[in-house]
C-alpha beads as a LAMMPS data file, in Angstrom:
LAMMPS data file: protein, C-alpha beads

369 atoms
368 bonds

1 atom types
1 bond types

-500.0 500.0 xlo xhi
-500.0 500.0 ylo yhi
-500.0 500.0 zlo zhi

Masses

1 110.0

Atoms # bond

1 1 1 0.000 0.000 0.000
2 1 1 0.961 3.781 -0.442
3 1 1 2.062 5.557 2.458
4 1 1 2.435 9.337 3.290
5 1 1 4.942 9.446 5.658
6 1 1 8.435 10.163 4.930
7 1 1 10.800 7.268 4.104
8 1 1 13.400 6.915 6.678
9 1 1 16.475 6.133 5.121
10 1 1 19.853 4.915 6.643
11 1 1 23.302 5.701 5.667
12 1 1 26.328 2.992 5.989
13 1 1 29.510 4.582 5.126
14 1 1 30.096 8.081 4.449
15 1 1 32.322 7.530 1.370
16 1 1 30.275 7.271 -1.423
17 1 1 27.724 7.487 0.994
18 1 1 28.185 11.348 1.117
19 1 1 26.656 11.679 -2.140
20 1 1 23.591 9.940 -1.211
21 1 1 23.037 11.381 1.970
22 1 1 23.108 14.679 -0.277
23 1 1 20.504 13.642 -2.091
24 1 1 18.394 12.540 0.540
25 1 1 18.620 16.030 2.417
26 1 1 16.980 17.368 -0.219
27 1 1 14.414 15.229 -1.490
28 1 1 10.591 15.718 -0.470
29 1 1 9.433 13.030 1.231
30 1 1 12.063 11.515 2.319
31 1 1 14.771 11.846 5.538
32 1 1 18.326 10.496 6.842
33 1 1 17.137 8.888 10.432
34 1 1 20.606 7.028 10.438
35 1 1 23.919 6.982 10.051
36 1 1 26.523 4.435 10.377
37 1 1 30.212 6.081 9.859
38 1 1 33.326 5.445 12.479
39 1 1 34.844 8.867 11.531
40 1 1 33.503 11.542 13.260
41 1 1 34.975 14.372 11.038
42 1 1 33.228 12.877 7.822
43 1 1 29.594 13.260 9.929
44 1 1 30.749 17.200 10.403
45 1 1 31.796 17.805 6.978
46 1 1 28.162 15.971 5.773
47 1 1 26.321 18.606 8.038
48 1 1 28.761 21.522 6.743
49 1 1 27.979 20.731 3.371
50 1 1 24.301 19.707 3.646
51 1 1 23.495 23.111 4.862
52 1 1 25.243 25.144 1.871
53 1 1 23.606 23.158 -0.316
54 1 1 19.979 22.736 1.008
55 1 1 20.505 25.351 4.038
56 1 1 20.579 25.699 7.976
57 1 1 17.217 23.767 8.737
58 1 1 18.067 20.732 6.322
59 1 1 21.885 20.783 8.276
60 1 1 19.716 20.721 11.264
61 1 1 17.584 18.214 10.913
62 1 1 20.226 15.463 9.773
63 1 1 22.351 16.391 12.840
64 1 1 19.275 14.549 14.208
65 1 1 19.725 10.899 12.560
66 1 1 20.536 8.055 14.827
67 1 1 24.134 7.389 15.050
68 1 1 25.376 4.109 14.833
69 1 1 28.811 1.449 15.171
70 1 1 27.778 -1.039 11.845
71 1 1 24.969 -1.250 10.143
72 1 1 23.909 -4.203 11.914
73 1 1 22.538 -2.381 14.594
74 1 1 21.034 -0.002 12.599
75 1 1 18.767 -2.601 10.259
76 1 1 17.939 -4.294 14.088
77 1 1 17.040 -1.217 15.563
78 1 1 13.526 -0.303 13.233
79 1 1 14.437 3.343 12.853
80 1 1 14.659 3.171 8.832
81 1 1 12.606 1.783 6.244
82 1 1 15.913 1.664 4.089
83 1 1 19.207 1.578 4.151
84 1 1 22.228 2.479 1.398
85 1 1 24.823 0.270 1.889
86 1 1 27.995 2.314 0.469
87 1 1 30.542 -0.788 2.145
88 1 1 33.755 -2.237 0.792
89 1 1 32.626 -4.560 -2.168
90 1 1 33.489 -8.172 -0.575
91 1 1 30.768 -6.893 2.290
92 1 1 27.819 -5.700 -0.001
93 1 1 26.491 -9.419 -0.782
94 1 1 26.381 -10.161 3.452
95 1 1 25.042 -6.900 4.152
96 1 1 22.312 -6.539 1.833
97 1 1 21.290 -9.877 3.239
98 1 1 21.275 -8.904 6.823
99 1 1 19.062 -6.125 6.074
100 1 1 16.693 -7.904 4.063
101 1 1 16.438 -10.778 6.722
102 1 1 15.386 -7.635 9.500
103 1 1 12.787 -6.645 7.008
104 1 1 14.864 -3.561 5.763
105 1 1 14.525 -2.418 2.160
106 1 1 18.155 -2.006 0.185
107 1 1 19.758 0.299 -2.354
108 1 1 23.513 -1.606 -2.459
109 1 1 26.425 0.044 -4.115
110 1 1 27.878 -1.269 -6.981
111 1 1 28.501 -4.154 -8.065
112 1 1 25.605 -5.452 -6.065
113 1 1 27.705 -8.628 -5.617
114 1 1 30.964 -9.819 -6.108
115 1 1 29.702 -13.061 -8.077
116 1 1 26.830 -13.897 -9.559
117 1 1 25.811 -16.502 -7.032
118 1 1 25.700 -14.283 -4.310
119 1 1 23.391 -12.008 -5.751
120 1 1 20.890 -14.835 -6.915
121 1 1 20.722 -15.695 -3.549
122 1 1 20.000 -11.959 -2.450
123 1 1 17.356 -11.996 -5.131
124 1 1 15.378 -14.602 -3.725
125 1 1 15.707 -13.065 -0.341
126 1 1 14.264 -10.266 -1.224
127 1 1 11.848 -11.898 -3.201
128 1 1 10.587 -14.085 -0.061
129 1 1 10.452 -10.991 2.075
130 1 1 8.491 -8.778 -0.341
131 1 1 11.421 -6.079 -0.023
132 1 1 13.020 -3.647 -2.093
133 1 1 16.291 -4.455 -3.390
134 1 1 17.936 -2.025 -6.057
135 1 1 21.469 -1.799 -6.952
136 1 1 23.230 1.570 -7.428
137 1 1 23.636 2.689 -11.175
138 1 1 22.848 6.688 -11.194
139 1 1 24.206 6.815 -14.623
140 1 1 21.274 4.804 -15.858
141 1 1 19.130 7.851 -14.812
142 1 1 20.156 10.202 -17.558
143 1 1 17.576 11.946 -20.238
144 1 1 19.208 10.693 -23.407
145 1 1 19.318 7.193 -21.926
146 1 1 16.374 6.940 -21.293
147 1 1 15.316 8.790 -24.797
148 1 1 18.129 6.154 -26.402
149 1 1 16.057 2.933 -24.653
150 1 1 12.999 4.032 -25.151
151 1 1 13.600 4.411 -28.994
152 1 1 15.305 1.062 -28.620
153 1 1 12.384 -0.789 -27.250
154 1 1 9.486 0.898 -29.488
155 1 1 11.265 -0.223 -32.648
156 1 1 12.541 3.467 -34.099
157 1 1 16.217 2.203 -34.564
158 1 1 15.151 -0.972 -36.035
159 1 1 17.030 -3.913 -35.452
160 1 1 19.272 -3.335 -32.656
161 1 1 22.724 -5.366 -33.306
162 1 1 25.585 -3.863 -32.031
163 1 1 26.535 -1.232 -29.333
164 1 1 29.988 -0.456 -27.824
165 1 1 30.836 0.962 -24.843
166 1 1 34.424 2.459 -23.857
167 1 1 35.514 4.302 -20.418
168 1 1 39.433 4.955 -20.585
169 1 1 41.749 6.358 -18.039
170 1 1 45.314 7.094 -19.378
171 1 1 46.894 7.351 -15.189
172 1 1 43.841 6.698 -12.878
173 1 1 44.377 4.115 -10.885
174 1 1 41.699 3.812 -7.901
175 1 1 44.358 2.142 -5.379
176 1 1 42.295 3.036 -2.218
177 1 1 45.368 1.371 -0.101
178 1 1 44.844 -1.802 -1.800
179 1 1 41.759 -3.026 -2.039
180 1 1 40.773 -1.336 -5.271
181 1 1 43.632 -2.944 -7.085
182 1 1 43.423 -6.342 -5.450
183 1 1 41.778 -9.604 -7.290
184 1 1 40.786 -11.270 -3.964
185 1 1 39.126 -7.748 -2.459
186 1 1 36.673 -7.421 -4.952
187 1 1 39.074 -4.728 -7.061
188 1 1 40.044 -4.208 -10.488
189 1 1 38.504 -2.199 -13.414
190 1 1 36.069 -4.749 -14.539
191 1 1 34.076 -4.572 -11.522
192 1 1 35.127 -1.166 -10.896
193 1 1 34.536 1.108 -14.261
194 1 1 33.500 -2.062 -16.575
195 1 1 30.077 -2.939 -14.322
196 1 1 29.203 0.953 -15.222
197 1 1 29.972 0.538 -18.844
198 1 1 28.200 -2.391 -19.752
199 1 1 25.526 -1.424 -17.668
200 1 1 24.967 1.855 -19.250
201 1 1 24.934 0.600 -23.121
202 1 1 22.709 -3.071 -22.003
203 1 1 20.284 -0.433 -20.298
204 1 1 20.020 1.677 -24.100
205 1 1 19.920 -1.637 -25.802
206 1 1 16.544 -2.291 -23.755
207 1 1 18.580 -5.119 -21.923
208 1 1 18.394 -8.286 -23.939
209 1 1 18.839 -11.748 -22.211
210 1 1 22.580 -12.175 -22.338
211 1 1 24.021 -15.722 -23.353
212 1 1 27.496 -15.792 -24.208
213 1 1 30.660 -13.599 -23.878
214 1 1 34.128 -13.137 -24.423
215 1 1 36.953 -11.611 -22.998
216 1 1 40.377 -10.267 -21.743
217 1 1 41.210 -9.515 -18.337
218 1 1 44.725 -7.410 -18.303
219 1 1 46.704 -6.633 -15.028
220 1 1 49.287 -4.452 -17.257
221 1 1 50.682 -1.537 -14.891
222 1 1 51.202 -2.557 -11.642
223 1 1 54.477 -1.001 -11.259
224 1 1 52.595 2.447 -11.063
225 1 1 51.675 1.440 -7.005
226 1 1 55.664 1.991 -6.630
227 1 1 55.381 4.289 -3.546
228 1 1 51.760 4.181 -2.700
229 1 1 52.181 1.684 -0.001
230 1 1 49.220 -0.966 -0.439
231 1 1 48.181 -2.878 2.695
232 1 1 47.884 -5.657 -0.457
233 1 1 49.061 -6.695 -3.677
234 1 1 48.276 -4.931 -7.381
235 1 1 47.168 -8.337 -8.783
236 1 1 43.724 -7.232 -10.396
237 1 1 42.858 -6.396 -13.623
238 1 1 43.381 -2.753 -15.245
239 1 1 42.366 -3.375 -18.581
240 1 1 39.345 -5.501 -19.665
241 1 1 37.666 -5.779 -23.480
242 1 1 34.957 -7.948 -24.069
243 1 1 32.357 -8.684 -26.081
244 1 1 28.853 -10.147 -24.862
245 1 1 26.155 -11.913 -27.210
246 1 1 22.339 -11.460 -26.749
247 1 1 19.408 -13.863 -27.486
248 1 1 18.232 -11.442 -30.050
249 1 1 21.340 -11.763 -32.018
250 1 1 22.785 -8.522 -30.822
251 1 1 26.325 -7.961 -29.404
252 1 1 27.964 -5.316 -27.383
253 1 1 31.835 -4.429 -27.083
254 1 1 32.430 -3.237 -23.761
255 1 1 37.048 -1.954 -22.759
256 1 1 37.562 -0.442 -19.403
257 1 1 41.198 1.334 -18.562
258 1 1 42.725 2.385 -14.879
259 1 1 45.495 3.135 -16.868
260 1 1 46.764 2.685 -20.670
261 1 1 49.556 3.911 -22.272
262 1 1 47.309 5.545 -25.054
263 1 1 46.206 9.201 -25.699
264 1 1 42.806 10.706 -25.673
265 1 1 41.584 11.872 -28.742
266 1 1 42.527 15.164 -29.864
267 1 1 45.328 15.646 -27.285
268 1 1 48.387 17.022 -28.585
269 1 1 51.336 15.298 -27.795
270 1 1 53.519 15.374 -24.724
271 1 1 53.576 13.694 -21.362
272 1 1 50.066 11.665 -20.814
273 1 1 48.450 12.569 -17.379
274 1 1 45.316 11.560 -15.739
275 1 1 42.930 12.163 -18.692
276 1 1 39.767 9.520 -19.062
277 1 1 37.068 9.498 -22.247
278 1 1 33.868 7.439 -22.957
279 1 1 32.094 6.016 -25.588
280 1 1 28.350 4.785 -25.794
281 1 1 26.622 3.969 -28.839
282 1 1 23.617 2.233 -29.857
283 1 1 23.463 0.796 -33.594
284 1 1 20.479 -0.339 -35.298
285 1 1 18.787 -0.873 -38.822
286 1 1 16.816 2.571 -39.393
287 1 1 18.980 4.240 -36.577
288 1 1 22.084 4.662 -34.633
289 1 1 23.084 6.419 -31.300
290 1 1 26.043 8.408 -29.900
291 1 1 24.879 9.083 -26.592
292 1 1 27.753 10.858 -25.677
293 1 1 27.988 13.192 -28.474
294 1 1 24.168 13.557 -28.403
295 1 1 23.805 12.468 -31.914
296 1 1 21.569 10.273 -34.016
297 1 1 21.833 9.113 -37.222
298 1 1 18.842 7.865 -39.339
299 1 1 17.599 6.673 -42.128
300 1 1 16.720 9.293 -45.040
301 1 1 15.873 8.799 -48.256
302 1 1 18.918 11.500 -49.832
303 1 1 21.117 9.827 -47.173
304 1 1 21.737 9.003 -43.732
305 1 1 20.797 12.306 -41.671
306 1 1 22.590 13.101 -38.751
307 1 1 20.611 15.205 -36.189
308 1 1 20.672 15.272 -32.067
309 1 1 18.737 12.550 -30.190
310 1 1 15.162 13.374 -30.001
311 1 1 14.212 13.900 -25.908
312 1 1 11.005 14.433 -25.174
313 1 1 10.035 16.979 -22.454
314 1 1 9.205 15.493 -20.040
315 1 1 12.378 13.660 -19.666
316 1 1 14.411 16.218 -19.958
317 1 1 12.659 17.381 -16.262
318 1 1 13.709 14.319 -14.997
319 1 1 15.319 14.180 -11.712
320 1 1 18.976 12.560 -12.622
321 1 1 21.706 11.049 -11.519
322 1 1 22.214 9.819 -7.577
323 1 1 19.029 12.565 -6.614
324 1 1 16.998 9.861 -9.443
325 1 1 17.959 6.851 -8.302
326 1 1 17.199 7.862 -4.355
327 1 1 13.816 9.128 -5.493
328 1 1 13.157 6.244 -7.299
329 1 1 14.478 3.649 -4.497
330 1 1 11.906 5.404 -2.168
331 1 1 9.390 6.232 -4.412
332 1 1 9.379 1.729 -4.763
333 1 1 9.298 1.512 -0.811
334 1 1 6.473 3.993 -0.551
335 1 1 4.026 2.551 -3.477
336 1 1 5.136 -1.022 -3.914
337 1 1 6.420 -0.758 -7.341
338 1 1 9.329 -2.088 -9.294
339 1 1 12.844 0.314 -9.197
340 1 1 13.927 0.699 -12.148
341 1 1 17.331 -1.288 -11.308
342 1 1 15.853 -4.831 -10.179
343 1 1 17.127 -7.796 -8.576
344 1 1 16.587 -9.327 -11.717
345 1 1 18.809 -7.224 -13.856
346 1 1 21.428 -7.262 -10.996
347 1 1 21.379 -11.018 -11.481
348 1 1 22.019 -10.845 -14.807
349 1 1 24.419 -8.256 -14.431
350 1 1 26.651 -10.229 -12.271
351 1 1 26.684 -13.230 -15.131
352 1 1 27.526 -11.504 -17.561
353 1 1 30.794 -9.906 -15.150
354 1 1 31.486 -13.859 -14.046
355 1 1 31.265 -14.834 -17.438
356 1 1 33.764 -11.917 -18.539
357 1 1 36.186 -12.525 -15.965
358 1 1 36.020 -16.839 -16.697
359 1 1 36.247 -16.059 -20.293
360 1 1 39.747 -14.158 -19.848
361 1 1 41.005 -17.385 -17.404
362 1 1 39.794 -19.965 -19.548
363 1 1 40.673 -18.312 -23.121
364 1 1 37.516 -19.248 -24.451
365 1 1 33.843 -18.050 -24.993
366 1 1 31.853 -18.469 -21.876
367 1 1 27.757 -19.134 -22.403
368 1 1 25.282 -18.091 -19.539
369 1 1 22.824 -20.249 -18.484

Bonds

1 1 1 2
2 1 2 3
3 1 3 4
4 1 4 5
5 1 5 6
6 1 6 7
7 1 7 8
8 1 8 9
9 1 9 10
10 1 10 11
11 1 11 12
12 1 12 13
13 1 13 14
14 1 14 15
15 1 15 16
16 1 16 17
17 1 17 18
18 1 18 19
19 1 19 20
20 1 20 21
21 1 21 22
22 1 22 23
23 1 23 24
24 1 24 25
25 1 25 26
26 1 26 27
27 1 27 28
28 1 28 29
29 1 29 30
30 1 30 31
31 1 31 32
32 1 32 33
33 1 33 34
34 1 34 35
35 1 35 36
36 1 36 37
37 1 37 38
38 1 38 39
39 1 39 40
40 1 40 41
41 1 41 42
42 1 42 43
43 1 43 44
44 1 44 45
45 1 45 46
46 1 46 47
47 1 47 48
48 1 48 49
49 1 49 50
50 1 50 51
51 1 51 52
52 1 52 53
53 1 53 54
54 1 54 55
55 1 55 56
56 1 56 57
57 1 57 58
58 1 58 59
59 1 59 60
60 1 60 61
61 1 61 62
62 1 62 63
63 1 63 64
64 1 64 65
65 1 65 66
66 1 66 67
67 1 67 68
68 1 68 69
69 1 69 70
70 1 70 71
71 1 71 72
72 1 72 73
73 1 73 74
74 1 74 75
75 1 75 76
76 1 76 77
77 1 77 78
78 1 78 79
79 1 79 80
80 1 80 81
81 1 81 82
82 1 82 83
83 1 83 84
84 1 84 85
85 1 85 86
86 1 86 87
87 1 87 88
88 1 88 89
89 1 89 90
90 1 90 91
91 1 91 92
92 1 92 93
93 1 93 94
94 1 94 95
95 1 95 96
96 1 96 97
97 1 97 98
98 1 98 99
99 1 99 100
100 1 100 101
101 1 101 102
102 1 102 103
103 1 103 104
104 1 104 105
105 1 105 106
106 1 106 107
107 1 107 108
108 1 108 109
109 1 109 110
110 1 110 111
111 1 111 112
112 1 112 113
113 1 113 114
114 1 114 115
115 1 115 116
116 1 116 117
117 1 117 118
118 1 118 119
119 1 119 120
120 1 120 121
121 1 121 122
122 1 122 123
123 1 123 124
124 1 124 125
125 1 125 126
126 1 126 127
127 1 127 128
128 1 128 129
129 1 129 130
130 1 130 131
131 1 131 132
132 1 132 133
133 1 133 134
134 1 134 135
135 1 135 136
136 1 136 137
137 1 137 138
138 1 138 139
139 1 139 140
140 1 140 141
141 1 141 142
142 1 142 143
143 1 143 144
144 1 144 145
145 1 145 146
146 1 146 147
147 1 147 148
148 1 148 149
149 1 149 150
150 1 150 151
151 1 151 152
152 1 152 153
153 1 153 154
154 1 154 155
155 1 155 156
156 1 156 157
157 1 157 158
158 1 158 159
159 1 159 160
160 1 160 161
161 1 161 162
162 1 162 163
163 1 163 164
164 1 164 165
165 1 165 166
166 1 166 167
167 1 167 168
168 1 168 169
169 1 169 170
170 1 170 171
171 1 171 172
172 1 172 173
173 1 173 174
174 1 174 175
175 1 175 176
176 1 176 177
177 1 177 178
178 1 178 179
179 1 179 180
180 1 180 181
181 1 181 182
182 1 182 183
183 1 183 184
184 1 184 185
185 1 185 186
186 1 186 187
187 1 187 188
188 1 188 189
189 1 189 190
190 1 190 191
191 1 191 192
192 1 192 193
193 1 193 194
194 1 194 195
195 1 195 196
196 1 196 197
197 1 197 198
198 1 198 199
199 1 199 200
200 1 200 201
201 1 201 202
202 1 202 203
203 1 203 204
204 1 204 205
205 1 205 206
206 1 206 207
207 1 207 208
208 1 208 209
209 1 209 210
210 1 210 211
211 1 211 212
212 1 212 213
213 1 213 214
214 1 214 215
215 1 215 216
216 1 216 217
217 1 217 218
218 1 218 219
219 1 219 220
220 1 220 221
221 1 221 222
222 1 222 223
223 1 223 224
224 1 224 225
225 1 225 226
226 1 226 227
227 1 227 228
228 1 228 229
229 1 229 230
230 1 230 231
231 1 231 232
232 1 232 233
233 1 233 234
234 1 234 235
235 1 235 236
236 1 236 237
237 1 237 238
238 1 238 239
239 1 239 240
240 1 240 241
241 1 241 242
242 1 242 243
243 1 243 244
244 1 244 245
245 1 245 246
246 1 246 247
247 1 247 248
248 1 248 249
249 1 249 250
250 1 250 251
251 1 251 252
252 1 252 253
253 1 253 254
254 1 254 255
255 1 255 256
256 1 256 257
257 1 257 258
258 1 258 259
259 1 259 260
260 1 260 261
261 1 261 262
262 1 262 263
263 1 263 264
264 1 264 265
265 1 265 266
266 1 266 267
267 1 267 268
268 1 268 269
269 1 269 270
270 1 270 271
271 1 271 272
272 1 272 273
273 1 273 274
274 1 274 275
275 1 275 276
276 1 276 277
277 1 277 278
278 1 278 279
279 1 279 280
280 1 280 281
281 1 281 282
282 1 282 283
283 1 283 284
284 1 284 285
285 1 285 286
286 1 286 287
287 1 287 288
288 1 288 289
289 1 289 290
290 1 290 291
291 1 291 292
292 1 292 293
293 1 293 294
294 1 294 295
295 1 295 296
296 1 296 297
297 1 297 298
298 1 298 299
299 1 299 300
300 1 300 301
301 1 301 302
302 1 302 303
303 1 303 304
304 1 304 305
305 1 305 306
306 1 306 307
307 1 307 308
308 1 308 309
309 1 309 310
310 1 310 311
311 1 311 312
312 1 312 313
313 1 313 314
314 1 314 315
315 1 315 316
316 1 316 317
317 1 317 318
318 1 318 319
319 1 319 320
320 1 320 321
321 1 321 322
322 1 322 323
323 1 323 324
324 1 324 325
325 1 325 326
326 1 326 327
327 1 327 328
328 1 328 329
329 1 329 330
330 1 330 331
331 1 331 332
332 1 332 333
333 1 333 334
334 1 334 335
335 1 335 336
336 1 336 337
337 1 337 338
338 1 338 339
339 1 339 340
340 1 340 341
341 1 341 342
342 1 342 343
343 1 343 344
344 1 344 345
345 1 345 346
346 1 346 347
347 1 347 348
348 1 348 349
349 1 349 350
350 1 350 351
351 1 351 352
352 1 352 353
353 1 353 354
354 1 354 355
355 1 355 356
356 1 356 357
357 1 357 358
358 1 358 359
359 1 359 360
360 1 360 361
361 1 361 362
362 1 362 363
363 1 363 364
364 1 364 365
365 1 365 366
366 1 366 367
367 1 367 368
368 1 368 369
């Protein structure tokens, strides 16, 4: 049933969970009753910045959330209706289930898992306990990505059969003392910038049923953590290409960089520094996309015509980004409806990433079941 009340939402980690605690300050409807976060000076740098953003009564009023050790305590305690979990990512599969189990709805950080079986079993858990689960993946909640998958799925690009997908960093190495760059942590670009990437251009595509892919997992630069003192070894990838095959037919070539000895496009020459680009396009029979060069090019009978994608009004009001996704994640608690990122596709997310990674041990194609 729909409720009026505001959702009470619960923060675990002010890292990434700074952003979304941002959000949540200033979204109708909706307030931060708790907060989970060891470091005190991270809570007063939240208020600080909560109250130049959204002002002295919004500061105010989150200086008023519970404060809490873990985030155990906080899904036991029945002072939220749902909790972020912005955790290390070996923790997000065992947290998201603890919540669900105290009858706590979830919005997880990404990757929702670190392996697919993990998150099947957080599927059905949710499932059985008629909660919310949605996995974070702001970018999806972007007006010509929407405009781009809703073309997709109505049949105005025709036959969608290819897409490619590209975020490159030349020096950008995440090593966040270790764990970012570490295999056995949960690190390495593939689950790092690679879960964003295929993500974004699987959403455009309308997400087809994926059942085979192919890949390379690279761990080519980890003499760049000379100096940076890692609590654990540079063993994970920093490089990934791959391809994945649909059930319509369709395929998608996804390649992921922390750091490549290539140079952006249009850079003149000299000494490569921390520079990153992306690429997302949709291709199909009457039409294809460049999302991020806002163009579209179509069918016409002089020639192909080139033009900007078409997005309607109403999406371009669209709340984006992490202020979407939060409204949306509460917006499910407080009418019973689907999110928009479901168990479901976080399931299928996570096989096509286990695939990816098998494919690059094995040297072969990998199908998914």
């Amino acid at each position: 049933m729909a409720r009026s009340k505001p959702i009470r939402i619960g923060i675990v980690g002010l890292g990434m969970g700074k952003a979304h605690a941002m959000a949540a300050a200033g979204l109708p409807g909706v307030e931060i009753a708790a907060i989970a976060e060891p470091d005190s000076s991270r809570l007063e740098q939240l208020h600080n910045n909560i109250a130049k953003q959204h002002g002295a009564k919004a500061a105010a009023k989150a200086k008023q959330a519970r404060l809490y050790d873990d985030y155990k305590a906080m899904a036991r305690d029945g002072a939220v209706d749902g909790m972020i979990l912005a955790l290390p990512t070996d923790m997000h599969a065992a947290a998201s289930r603890y919540c669900l189990k105290q009858g706590v709805h979830v919005l997880c950080e990404k990757p929702p898992t670190v392996k697919a079986s993990e998150m099947a079993a957080v599927k059905k858990l949710a499932e059985d306990q008629n909660l919310t689960y949605m996995f974070c993946r702001q970018q999806r909640f972007d007006p010509k990505k929407f405009a781009t998958r809703d073309l997709a799925l109505a049949g105005k690009l025709g036959t969608i059969y290819h897409a490619e997908s590209k975020w490159m960093r030349t020096r950008g190495v995440p090593f966040r003392g270790g764990w970012g760059v570490n295999k056995d942590s949960g690190g390495g670009v593939l689950l790092d910038l690679g879960i964003h990437q295929l993500d974004d251009a699987w959403f455009c595509m309308g997400s087809p049923k994926p059942v085979e892919v192919f890949a390379g997992l690279h761990c080519g630069m980890p003499h760049l953590a000379k100096g940076q003192k890692l609590s654990m070894p540079y063993n994970a990838d920093d490089c990934t290409v791959g391809m994945v095959r649909f059930d319509t037919g369709a395929t998608l070539m996804v390649t992921v960089t922390f750091a490549l000895n290539e140079v952006k496009p249009d850079t003149e020459d000299g000494v490569i520094g921390n520079t990153e680009w992306f690429e997302l396009k949709v291709l199909g029979s009457k039409a294809g996309i460049d999302v991020v060069r806002n163009r579209m090019v179509s069918d016409n009978p002089k020639g192909a015509k080139v033009g900007a994608i078409p997005v309607p009004a109403k999406l371009k009001k669209m709340r984006t980004q992490i202020g979407g996704q939060l409204a949306n994640f509460t917006d499910a608690i407080r009418t019973g409806a689907q999110p928009l990122n479901t168990a479901e596709q976080a399931l299928h997310l996570m096989q096509m990433l286990d695939a990816l990674r098998k494919s690059s041990e094995t040297g072969r194609s990998v199908r998914i079941k």
